[in-house]
C-alpha positions in Angstrom: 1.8 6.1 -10.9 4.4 8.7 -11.7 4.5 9.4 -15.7 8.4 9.6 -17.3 6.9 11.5 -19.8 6.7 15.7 -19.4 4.3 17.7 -21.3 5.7 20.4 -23.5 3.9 24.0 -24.6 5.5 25.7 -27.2 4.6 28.6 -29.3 5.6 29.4 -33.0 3.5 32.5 -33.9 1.6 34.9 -32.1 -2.0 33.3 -31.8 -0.7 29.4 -31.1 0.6 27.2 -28.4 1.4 23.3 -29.1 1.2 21.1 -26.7 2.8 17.3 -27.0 2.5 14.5 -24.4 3.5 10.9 -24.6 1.0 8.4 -22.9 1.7 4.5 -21.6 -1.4 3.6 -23.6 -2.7 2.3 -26.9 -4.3 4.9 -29.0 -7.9 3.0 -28.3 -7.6 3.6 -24.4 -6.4 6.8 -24.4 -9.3 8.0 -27.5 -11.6 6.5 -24.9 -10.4 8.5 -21.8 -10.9 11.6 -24.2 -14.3 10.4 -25.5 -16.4 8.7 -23.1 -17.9 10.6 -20.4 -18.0 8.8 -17.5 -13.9 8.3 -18.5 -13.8 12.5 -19.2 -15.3 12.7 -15.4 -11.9 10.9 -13.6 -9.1 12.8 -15.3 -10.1 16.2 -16.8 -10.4 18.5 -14.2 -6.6 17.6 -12.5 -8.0 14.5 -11.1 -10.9 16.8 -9.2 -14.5 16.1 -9.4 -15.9 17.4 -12.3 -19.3 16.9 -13.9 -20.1 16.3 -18.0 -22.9 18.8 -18.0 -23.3 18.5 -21.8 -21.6 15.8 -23.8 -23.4 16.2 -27.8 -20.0 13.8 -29.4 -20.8 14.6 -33.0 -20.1 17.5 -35.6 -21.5 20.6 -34.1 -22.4 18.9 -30.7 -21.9 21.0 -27.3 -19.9 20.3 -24.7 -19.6 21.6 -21.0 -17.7 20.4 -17.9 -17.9 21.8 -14.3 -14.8 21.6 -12.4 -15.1 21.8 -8.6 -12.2 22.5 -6.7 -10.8 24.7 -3.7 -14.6 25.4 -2.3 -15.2 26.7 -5.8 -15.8 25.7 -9.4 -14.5 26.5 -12.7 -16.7 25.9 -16.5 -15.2 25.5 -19.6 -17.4 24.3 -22.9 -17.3 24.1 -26.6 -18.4 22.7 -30.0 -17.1 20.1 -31.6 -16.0 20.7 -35.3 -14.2 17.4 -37.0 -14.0 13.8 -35.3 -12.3 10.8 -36.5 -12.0 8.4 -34.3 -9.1 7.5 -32.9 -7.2 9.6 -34.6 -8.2 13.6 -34.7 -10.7 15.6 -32.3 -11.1 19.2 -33.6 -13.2 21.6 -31.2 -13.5 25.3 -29.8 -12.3 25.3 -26.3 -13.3 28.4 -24.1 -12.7 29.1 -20.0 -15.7 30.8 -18.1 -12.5 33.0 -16.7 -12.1 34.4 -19.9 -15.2 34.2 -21.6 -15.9 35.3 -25.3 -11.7 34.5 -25.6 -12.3 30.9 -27.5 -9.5 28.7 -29.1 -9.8 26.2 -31.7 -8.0 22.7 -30.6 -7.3 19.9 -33.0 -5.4 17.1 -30.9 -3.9 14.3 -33.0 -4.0 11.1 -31.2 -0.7 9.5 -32.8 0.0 5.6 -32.6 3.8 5.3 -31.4 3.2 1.3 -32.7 4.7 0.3 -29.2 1.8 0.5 -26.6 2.1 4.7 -26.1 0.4 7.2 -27.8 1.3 10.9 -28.1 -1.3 13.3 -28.2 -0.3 16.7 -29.9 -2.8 19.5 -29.7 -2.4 22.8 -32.3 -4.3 26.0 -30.4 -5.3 28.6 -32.3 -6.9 31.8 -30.7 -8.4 35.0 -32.0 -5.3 37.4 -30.6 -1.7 37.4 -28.9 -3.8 38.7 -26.6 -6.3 35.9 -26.0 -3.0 33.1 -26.4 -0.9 35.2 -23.5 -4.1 35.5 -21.4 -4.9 31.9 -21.7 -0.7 31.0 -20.6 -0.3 33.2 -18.1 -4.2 31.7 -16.7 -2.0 28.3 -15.4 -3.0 26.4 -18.7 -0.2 24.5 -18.3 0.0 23.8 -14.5 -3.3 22.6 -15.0 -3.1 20.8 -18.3 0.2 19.0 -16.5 -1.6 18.1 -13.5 -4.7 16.7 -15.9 -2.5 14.5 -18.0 -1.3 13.3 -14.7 -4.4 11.7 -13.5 -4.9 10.9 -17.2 -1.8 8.6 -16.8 -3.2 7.7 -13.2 -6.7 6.6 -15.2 -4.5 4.6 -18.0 -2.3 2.6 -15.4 -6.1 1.7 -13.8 -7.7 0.6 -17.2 
């Protein structure tokens, strides 16, 4: 399934980046791709095999994926900081590329009433330095072709 929707990356400041995407999808289904870790394992790496090493879903509680790709693999982890189901997920986000360079992501899982849900995530990093570094990474040809299989997973469930 090819989405109609496009994900957008803007920046207002020098430590952000926003990030909007529309899904197909009641909120419920698409809170449950973000949430559930066997649903985390089909979509988050750009549709590659990736393994939940640590899933703690509550205040506080670790988190670490593997992403395997290309003959080699990539880590990214964090902690999670405010949950409310279904409508906000608040964590620290950091790369094993660019270690000690952490951002603090609170996605807002927003009800269009009509079967979609738009997802907008607020990034805030440490520097300019850490925000550019993190854009000019592929952030965004990688969270584009995530949300992809994301819509793949949706269409399937």
């Amino acid at each position: 399934m090819t989405s109609t929707y496009t994900t957008t990356v803007t920046t207002s400041g020098d430590r952000d980046c926003r990030i909007e995407r529309i899904f197909d999808a009641p909120r419920a289904r698409v809170w449950a791709a973000y949430t559930e870790p066997d649903l985390i394992a089909r979509w988050w790496g750009r549709g590659n095999p990736v393994d939940v090493v640590t899933w703690e879903f509550r205040t506080g509680g670790h988190w670490r994926f593997v992403e395997h790709h290309d003959g080699t693999s990539d880590g990214f982890e964090g902690r999670f900081r405010e949950i409310i189901p279904e409508q906000r997920l608040v964590q620290s986000f950091e790369w094993d590329g660019m270690p000690t360079h952490a951002s603090l992501d609170a996605a807002d899982f927003l009800d269009l009433g009509d079967g979609r849900t738009k997802i907008v995530v607020e990034s805030l990093f440490l520097t300019a330095e850490d925000r550019d570094g993190m854009l000019d990474s592929g952030m965004e040809e990688g969270m584009n072709a995530s949300y992809a299989a994301l819509d793949a997973l949706l269409a399937r469930t």
